[in-house]
N, C-alpha and C positions, 0 to 999 in steps of 0.2 A: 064325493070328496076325493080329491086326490094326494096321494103320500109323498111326502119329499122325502128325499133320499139323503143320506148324508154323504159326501164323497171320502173321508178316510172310510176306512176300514175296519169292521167289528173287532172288536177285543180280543174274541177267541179266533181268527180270521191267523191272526200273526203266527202261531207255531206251522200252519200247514204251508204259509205262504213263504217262510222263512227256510223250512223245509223243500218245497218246490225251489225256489232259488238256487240252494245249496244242489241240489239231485242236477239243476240246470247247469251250472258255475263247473259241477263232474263230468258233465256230457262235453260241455266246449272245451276243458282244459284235455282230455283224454280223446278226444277228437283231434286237435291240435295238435297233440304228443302222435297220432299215428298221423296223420297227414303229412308230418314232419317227417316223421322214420322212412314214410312210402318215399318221400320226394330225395330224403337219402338214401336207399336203395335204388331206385331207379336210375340215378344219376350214376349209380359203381362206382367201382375203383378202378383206378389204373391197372392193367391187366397183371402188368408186373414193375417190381420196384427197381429203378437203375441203381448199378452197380458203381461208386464212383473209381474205386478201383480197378476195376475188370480190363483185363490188356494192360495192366501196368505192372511194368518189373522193379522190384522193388529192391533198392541198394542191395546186396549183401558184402560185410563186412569182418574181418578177421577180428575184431575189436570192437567194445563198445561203443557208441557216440557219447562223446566228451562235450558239455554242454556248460559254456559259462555262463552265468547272470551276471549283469551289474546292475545294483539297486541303488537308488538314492533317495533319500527322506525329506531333500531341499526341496522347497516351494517355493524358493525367489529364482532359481535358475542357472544355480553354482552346480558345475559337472564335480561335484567331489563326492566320492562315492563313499558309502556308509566304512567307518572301520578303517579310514584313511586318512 
């Protein structure tokens, strides 16, 4: 006589299988995480960061910079500035 099988899986089959999954699920996520890191390491950085300043002279002045705003609160498009 021959035995059929059942295709799920035994009852006590799930902790070790659920188990195995999770141990699997840790190896591709942290595989992933360094495969990443390598390909941004190897890749580098730019040797060095541009200056955007560098060679620029910079005003000097006997006096502070005097700086006006003009604000306005209109939303239909009247130039009438707040406080006026």
């Amino acid at each position: 006589m021959s035995t059929i099988k059942s295709a799920s899986p035994a009852p006590d089959d799930a902790p070790s299988r659920a188990k195995r999954e999770l141990v699997l699920l840790a190896v591709a996520v942290l595989a992933f995480v360094g495969l990443s890191v390598g390909a941004l390491v190897l890749m580098g950085r730019p040797p060095t960061v541009r200056d955007p300043l560098k060679g620029v002279a910079l005003p000097v002045g006997e006096r502070p910079l005097a700086l006006t705003l003009v604000h306005t609160n209109d939303t239909w498009g009247y130039l009438e500035v707040c406080g006026g």
